[in-house]
NUTORTI-801692 format. One record per residue (C-alpha): x, y, z; residue in one letter. Coordinates in steps of 0.2 Angstrom, whole numbers. Layout:
<atoms>
<atom east="X" north="Y" up="Z" resn="a"/>
...
</atoms>
This chain:
<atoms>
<atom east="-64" north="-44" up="93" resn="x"/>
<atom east="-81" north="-52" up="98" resn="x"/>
<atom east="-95" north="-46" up="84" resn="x"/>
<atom east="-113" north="-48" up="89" resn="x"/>
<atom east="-123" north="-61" up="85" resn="x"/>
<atom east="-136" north="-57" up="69" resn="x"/>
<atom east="-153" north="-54" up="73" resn="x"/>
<atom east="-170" north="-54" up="64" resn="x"/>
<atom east="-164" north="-54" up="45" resn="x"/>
<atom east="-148" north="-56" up="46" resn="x"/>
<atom east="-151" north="-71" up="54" resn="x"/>
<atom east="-163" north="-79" up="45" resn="x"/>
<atom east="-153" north="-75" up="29" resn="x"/>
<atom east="-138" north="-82" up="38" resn="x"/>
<atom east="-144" north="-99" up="40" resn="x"/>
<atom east="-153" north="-101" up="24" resn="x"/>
<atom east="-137" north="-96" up="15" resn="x"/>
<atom east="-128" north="-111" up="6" resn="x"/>
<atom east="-112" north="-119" up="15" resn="x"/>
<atom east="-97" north="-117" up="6" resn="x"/>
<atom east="-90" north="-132" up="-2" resn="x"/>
<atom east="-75" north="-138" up="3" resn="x"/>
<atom east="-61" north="-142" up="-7" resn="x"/>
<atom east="-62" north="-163" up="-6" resn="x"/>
<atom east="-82" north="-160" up="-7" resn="x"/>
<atom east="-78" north="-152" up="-26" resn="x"/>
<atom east="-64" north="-164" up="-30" resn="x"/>
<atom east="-75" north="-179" up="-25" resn="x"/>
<atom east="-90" north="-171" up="-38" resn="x"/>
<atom east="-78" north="-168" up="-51" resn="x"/>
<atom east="-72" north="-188" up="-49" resn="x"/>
<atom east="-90" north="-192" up="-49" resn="x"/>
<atom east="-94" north="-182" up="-67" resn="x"/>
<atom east="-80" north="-190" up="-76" resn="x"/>
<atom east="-84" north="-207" up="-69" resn="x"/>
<atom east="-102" north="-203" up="-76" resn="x"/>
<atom east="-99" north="-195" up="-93" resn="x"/>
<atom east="-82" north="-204" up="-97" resn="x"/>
<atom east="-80" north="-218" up="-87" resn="x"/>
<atom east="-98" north="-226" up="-88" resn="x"/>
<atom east="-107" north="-215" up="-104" resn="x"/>
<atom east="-93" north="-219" up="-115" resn="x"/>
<atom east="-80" north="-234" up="-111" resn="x"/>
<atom east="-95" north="-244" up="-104" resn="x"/>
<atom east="-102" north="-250" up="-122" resn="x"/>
<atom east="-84" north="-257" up="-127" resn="x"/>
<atom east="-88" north="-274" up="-117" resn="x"/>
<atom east="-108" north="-271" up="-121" resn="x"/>
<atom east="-102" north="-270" up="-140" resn="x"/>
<atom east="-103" north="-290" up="-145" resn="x"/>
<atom east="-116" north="-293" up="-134" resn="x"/>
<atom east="-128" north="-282" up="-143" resn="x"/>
<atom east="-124" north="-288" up="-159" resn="x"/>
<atom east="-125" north="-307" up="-153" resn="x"/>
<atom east="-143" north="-304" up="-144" resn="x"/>
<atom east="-147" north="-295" up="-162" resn="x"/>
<atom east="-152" north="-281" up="-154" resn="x"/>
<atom east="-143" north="-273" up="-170" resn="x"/>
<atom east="-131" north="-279" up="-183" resn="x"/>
<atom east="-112" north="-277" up="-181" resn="x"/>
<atom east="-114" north="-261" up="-195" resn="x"/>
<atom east="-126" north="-255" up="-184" resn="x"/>
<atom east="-117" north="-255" up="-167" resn="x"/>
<atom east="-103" north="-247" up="-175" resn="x"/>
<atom east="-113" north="-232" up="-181" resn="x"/>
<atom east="-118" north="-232" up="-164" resn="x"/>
<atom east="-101" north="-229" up="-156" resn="x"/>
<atom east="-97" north="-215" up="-168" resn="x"/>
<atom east="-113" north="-206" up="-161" resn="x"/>
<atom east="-105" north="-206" up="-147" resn="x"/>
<atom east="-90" north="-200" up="-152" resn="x"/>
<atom east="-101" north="-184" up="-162" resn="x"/>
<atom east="-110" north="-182" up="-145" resn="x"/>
<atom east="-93" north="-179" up="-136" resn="x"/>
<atom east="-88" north="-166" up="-151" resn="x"/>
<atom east="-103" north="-159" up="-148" resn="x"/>
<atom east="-104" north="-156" up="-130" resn="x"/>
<atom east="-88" north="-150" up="-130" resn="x"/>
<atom east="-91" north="-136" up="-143" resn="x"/>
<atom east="-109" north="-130" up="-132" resn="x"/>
<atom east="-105" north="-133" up="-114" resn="x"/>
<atom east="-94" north="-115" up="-114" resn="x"/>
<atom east="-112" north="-106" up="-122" resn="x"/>
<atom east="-121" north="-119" up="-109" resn="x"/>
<atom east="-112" north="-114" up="-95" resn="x"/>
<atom east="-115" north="-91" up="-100" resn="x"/>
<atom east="-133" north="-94" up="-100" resn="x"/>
<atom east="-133" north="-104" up="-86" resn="x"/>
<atom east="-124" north="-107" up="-70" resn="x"/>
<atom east="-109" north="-121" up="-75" resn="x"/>
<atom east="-117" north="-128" up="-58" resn="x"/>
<atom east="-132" north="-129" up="-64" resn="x"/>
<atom east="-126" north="-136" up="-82" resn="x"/>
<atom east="-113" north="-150" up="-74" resn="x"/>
<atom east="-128" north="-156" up="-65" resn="x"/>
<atom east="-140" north="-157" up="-81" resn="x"/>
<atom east="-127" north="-165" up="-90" resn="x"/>
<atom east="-124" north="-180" up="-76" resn="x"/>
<atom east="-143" north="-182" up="-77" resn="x"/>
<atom east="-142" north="-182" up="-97" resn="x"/>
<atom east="-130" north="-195" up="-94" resn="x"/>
<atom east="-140" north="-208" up="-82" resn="x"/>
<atom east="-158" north="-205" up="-94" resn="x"/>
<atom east="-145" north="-210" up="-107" resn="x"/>
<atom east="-139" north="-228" up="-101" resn="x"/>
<atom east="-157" north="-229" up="-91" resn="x"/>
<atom east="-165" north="-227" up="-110" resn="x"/>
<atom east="-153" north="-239" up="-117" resn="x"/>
<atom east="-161" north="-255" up="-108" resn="x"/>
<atom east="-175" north="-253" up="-123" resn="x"/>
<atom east="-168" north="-254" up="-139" resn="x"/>
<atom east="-186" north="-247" up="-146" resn="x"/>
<atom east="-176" north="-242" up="-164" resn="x"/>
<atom east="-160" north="-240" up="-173" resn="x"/>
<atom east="-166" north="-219" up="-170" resn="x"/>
<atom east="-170" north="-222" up="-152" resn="x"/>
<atom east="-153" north="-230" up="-146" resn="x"/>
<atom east="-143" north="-217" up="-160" resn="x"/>
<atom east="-152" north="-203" up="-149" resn="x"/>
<atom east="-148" north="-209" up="-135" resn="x"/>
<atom east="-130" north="-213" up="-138" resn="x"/>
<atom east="-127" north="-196" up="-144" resn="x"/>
<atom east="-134" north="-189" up="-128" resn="x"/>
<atom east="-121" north="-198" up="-116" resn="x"/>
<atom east="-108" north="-191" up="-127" resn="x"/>
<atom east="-114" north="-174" up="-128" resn="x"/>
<atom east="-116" north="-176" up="-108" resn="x"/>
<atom east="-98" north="-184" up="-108" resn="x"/>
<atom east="-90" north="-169" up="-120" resn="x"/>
<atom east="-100" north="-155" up="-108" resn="x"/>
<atom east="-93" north="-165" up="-92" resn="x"/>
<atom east="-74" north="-165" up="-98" resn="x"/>
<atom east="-74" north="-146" up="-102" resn="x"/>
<atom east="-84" north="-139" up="-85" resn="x"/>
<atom east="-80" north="-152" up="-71" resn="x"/>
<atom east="-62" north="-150" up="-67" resn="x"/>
<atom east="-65" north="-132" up="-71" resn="x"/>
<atom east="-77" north="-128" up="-58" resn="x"/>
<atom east="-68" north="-137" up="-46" resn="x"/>
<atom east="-48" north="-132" up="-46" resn="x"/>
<atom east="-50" north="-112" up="-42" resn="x"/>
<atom east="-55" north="-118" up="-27" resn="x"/>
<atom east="-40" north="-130" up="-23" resn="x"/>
<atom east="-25" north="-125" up="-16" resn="x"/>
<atom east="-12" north="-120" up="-29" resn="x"/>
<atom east="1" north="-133" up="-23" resn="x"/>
<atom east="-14" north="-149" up="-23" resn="x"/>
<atom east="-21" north="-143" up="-42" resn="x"/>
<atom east="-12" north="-159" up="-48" resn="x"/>
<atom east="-15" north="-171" up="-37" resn="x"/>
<atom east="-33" north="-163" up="-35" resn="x"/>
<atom east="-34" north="-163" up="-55" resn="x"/>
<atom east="-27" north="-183" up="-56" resn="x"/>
<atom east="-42" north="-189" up="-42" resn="x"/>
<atom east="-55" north="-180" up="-53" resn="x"/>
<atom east="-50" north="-189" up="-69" resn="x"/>
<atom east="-46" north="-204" up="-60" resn="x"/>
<atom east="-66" north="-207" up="-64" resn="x"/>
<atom east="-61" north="-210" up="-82" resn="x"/>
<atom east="-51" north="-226" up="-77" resn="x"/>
<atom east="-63" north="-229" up="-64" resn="x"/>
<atom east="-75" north="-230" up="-78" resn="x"/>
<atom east="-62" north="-242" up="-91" resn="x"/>
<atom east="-60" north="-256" up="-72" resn="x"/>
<atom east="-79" north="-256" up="-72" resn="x"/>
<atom east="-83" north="-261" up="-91" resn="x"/>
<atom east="-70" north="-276" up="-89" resn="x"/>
<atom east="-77" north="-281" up="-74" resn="x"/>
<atom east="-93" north="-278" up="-69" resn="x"/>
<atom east="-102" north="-277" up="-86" resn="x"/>
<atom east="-98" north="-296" up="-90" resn="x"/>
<atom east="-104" north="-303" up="-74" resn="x"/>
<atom east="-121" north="-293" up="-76" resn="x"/>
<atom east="-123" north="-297" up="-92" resn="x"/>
<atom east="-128" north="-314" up="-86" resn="x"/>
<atom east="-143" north="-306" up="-84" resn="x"/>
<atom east="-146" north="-299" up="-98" resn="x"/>
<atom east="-144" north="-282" up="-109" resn="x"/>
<atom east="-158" north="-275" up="-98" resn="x"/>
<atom east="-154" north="-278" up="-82" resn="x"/>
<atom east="-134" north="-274" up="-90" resn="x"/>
<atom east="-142" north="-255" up="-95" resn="x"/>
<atom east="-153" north="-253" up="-80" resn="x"/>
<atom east="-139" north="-256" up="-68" resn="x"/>
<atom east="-126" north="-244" up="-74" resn="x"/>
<atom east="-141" north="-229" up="-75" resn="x"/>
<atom east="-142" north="-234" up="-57" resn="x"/>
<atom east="-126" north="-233" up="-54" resn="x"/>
<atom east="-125" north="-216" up="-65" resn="x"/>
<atom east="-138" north="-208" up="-54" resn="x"/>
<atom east="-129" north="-212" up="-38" resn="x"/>
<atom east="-114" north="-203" up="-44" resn="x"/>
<atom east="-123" north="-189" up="-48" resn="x"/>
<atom east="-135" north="-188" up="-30" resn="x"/>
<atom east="-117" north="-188" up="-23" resn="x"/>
<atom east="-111" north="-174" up="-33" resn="x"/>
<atom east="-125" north="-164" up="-32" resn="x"/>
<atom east="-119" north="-150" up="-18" resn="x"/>
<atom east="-102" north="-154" up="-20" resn="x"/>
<atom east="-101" north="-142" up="-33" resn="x"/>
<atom east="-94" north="-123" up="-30" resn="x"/>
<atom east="-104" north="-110" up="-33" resn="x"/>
<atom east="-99" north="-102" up="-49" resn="x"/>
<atom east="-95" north="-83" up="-41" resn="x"/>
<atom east="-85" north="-91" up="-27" resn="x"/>
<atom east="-68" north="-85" up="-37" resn="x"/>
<atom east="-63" north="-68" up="-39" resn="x"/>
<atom east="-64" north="-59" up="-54" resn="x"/>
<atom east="-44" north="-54" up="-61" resn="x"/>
<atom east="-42" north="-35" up="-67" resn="x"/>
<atom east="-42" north="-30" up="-84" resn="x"/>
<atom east="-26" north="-25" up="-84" resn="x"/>
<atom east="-19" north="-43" up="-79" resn="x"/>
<atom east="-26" north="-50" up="-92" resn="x"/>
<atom east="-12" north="-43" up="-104" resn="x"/>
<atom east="-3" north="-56" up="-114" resn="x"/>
<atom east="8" north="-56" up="-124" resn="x"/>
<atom east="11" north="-68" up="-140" resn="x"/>
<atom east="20" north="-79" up="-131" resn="x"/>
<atom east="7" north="-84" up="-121" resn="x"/>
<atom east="-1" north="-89" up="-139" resn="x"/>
<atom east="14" north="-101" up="-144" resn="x"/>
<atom east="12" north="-108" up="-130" resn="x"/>
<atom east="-7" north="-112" up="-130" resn="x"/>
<atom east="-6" north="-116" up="-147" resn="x"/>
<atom east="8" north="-129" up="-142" resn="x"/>
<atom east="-2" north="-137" up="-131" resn="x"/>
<atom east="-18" north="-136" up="-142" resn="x"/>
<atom east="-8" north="-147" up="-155" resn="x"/>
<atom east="0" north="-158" up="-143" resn="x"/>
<atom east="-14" north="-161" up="-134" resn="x"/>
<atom east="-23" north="-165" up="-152" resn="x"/>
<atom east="-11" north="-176" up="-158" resn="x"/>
<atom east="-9" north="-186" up="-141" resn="x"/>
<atom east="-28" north="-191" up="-144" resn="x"/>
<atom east="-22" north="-196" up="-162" resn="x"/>
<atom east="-7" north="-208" up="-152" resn="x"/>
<atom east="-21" north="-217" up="-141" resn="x"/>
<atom east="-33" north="-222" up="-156" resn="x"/>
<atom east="-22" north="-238" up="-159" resn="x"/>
<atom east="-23" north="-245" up="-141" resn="x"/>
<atom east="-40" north="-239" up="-137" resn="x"/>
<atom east="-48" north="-248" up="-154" resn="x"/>
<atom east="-37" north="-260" up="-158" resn="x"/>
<atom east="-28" north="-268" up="-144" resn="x"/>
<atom east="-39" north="-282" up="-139" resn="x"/>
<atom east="-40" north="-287" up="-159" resn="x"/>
<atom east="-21" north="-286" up="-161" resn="x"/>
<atom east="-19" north="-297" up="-147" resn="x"/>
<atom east="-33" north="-310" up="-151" resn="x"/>
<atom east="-33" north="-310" up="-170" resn="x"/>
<atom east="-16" north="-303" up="-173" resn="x"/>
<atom east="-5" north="-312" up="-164" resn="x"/>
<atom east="-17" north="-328" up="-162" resn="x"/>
<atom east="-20" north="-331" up="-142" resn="x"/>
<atom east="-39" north="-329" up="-144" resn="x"/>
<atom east="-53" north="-315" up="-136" resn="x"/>
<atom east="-51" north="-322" up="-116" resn="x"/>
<atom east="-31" north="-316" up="-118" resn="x"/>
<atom east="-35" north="-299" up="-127" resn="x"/>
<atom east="-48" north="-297" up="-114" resn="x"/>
<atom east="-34" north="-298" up="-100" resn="x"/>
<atom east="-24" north="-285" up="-106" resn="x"/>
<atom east="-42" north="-272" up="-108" resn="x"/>
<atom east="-42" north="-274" up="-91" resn="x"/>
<atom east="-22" north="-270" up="-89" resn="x"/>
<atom east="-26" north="-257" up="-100" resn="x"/>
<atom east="-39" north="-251" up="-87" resn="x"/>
<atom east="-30" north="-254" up="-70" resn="x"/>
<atom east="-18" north="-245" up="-79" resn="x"/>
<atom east="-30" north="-229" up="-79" resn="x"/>
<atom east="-36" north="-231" up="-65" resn="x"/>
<atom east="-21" north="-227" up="-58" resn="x"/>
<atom east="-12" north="-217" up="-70" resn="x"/>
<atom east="-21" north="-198" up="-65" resn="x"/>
<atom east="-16" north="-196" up="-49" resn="x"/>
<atom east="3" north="-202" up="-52" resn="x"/>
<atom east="5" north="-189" up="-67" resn="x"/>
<atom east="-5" north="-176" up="-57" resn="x"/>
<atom east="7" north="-179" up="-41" resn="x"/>
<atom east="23" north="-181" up="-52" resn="x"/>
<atom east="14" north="-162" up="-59" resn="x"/>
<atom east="16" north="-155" up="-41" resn="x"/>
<atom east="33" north="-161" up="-40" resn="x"/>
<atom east="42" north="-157" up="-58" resn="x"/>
<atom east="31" north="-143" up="-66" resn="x"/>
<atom east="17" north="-147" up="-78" resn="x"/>
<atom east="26" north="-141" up="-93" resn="x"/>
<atom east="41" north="-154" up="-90" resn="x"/>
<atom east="28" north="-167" up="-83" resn="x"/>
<atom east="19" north="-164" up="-100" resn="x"/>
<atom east="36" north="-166" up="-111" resn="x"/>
<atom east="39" north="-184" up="-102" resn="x"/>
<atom east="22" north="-190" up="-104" resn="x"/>
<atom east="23" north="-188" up="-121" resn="x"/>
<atom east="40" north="-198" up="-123" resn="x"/>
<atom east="36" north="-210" up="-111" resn="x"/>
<atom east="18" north="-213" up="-123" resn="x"/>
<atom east="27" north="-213" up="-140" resn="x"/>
<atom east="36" north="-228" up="-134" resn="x"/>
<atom east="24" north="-238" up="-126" resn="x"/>
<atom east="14" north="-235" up="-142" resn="x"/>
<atom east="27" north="-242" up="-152" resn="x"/>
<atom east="30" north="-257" up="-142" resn="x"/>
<atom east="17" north="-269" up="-149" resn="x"/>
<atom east="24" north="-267" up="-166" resn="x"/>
<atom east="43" north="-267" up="-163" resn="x"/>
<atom east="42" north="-280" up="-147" resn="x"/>
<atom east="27" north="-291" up="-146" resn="x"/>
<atom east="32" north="-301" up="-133" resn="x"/>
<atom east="20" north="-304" up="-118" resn="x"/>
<atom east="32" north="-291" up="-105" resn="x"/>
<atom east="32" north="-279" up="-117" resn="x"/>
<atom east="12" north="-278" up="-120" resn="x"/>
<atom east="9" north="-281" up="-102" resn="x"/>
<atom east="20" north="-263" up="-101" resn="x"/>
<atom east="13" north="-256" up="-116" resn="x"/>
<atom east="-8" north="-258" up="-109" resn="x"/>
<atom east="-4" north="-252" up="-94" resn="x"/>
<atom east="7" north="-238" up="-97" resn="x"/>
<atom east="-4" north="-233" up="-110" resn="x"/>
<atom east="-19" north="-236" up="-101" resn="x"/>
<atom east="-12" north="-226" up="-86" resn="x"/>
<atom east="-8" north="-210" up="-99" resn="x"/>
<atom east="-25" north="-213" up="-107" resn="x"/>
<atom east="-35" north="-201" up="-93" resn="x"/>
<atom east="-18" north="-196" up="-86" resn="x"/>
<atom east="-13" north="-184" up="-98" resn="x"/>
<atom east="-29" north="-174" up="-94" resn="x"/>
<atom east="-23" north="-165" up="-76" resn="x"/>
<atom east="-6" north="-162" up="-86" resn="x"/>
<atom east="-13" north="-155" up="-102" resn="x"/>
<atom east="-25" north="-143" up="-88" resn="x"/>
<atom east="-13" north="-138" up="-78" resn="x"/>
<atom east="-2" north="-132" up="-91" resn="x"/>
<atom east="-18" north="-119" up="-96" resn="x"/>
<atom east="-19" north="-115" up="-77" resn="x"/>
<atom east="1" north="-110" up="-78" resn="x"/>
<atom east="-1" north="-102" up="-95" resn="x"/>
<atom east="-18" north="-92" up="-89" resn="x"/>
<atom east="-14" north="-90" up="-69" resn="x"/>
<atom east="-27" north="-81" up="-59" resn="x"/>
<atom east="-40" north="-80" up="-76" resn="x"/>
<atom east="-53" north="-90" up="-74" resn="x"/>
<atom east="-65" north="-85" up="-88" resn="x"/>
<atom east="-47" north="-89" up="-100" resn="x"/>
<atom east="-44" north="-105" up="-91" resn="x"/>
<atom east="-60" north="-110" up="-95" resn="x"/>
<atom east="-60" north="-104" up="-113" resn="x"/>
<atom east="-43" north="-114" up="-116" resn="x"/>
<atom east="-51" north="-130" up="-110" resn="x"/>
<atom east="-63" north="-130" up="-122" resn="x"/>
<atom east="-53" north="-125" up="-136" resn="x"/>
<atom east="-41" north="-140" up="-132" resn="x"/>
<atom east="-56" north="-153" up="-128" resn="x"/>
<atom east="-62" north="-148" up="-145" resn="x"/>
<atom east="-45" north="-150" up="-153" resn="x"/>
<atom east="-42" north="-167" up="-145" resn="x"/>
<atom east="-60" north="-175" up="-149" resn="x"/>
<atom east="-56" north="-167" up="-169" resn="x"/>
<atom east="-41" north="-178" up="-169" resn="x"/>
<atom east="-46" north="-195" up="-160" resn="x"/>
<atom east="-61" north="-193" up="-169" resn="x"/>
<atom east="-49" north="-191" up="-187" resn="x"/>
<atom east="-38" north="-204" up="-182" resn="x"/>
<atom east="-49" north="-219" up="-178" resn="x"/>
<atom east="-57" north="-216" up="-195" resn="x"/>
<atom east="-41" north="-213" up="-203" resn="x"/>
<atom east="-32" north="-227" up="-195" resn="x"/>
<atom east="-46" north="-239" up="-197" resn="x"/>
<atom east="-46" north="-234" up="-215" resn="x"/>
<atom east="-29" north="-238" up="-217" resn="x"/>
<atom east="-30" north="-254" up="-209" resn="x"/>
<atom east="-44" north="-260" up="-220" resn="x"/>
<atom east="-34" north="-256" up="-236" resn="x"/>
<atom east="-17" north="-262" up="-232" resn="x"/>
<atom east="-21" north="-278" up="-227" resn="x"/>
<atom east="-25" north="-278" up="-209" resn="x"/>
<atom east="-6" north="-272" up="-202" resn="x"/>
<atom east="-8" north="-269" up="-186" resn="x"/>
<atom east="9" north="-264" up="-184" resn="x"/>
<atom east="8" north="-249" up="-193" resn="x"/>
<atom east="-6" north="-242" up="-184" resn="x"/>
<atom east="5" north="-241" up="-168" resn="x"/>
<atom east="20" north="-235" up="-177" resn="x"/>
<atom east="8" north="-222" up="-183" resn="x"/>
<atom east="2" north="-217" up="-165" resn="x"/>
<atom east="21" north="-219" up="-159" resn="x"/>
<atom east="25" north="-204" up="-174" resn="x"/>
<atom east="10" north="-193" up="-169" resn="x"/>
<atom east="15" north="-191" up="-152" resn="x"/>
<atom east="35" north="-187" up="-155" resn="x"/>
<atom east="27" north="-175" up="-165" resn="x"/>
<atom east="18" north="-167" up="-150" resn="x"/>
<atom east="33" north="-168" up="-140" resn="x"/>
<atom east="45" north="-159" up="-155" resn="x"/>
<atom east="30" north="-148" up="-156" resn="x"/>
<atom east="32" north="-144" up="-135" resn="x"/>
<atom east="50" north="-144" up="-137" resn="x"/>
<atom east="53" north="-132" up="-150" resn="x"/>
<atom east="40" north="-119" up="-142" resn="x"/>
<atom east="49" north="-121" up="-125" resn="x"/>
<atom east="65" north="-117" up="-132" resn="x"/>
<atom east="60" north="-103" up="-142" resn="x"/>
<atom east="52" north="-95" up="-125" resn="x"/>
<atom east="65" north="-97" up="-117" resn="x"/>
<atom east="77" north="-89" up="-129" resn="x"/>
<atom east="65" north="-75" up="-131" resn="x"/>
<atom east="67" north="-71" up="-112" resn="x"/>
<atom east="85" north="-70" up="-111" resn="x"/>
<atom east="84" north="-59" up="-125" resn="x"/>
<atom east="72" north="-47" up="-119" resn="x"/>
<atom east="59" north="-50" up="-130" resn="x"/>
<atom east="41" north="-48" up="-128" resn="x"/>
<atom east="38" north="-64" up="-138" resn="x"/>
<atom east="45" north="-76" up="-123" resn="x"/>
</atoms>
């Protein structure tokens, strides 16, 4: 049926009215936020790291302080972005944080005091923390249901994005200095975020689920609070590759920065990669099962360097690590969307509680492994073995949880 054109108001309202965003147009923002407030904002300032110290810009105490601000920034945001986000549009936040980021790394190029840079790095975690709770959830209610993981794995693709960057575009700019080093990656920051900017869904775009399908019963619970711990404890199991790594290679086993170098950027091919094959294997197996292999799969990759140290083994070990580093993220979120379906304020909730939970625990476990390694004599060792332990723990966690649903259905029992 033909319906006439609209005329005088109508009209005029109907072409100022936004265009809807398609569903590439929201996944390619939501790549473009991690990319800025993971990718860049935080992995950036790994390979920046010596070169700071060397141009005495602060001494090596110093610019470790400096990383842990950024680590309490990522805390941070991901605590506030949910508030953030009811006082003002998620759009409108997602936006403000991407900008936060690019003044961050643009500010950087000064290193006016110890204050100004501890500001400053705070800031690009706090973006980063905000970024990771509200990107990918503004963005996958409006994917198809059968594309969430592949949709979910492009968006967090950015993070490994970010990790190939550091190991290679940082050290030829830094032939150029620390300034024109900062300067260019708060260009490139603010590109990513003029590309993004109406790529992002309008927050009323979903519908709103009934009251009375929001009713769960406690099984939903166990199985949050599964994921909550084994999401938790999965940050704990990256700690030793993510810190230590590069110093294993060079100084533990001998063969010198250039070769521990190598395997960093392993490491970051590895995530480059790594979301979009765990969110495709997602659509394939289920993001429960996908889950429970991702954490097996980690726990003995993690283990590899202290039990097989041979070069094969840590060429496997960086990349497969490096590729479950961002690629747990689409599995661990898509598990809330199966445990939540159709409830977007709760999906959104759940996301915040498990960023939270998993910035706690990385944030625990590089103090507490790099406690332990100080005071037992530099074993490095250990400190994978440690990781390896945290994540069969998540896995038995996942396990026992599953099996107890499970049961619990075939008995008739509202707990399943």
């Amino acid at each position: 049926m033909n319906r006439p054109a609209p005329t005088g108001d109508g009209a005029l309202a109907a072409a100022s009215a936004p265009r809807p965003v398609t569903a590439w147009q929201a996944t390619l923002a939501g790549f473009c936020a991690s990319l800025v407030g993971i990718g860049i904002a935080r992995f950036a300032y790994t390979p920046l790291l010596p070169a700071i110290v060397a141009a005495k810009w602060f001494a090596a105490s110093s610019a470790a302080y400096l990383g842990a601000a950024n680590l309490a920034g990522y805390l941070a945001g991901a605590v506030l972005a949910r508030p953030a986000a009811k006082l003002v549009a998620a759009r409108g936040v997602v936006r403000a944080m991407m900008l936060l980021a690019s003044i961050a790394m643009l500010a950087s190029a000064w290193p006016l005091s110890f204050g100004w840079f501890f500001v400053w790095r705070f800031a690009s975690g706090l973006a980063g923390g905000g970024l990771m709770v509200l990107a990918a959830t503004a963005v996958l209610p409006h994917v198809p249901p059968s594309r969430r993981g592949l949709a979910s794995g492009v968006i967090f693709m950015g993070v490994g994005a970010g990790i190939a960057a550091s190991g290679t575009l940082v050290p030829l700019w830094l032939h150029h200095g620390l300034v024109a080093t900062w300067l260019g990656l708060g260009a490139i920051s603010l590109a990513l975020t003029a590309l993004a900017w109406r790529g992002w869904p309008d927050d009323g775009a979903h519908h709103v689920v009934p009251a009375a399908s929001r009713r769960r019963g406690p099984g939903h619970a166990w199985t949050l609070g599964a994921l909550y711990a084994g999401y938790a404890l999965n940050a704990t199991g990256l700690v030793p590759h993510m810190i230590f790594l590069v110093d294993f290679v060079a100084r533990g086993l001998g063969l010198g920065v250039q070769t521990g170098s190598a395997y960093w950027v392993l490491f970051g091919l590895g995530a480059l990669a790594g979301p979009v094959l765990t969110g495709h294997l997602a659509d394939r197996i289920g993001f429960g099962r996908a889950l429970r292999l991702a954490y097996l799969i980690e726990a003995i990759a993690v283990a590899l360097p202290a039990l097989l140290p041979g070069a094969v083994w840590l060429v496997i070990s960086s990349v497969v690590v490096g590729a479950f580093t961002p690629g747990i993220v689409p599995l661990a979120l898509g598990r809330i969307h199966d445990a939540l379906p159709h409830d977007h304020a709760a999906q959104k909730a759940a996301w915040s509680r498990a960023t939270t939970c998993f910035a706690l625990l990385q944030a625990a476990g590089a103090y507490g492994m790099s406690y332990l390694f100080s005071h037992d004599g530099g074993r490095y060792g250990q400190l994978f073995l440690v990781g390896s332990g945290a994540l069969l723990l998540a896995l038995a966690i996942d396990l026992l949880v599953n099996a107890a649903g499970r049961a619990a259905r075939h008995d008739g029992s509202p707990i399943g």
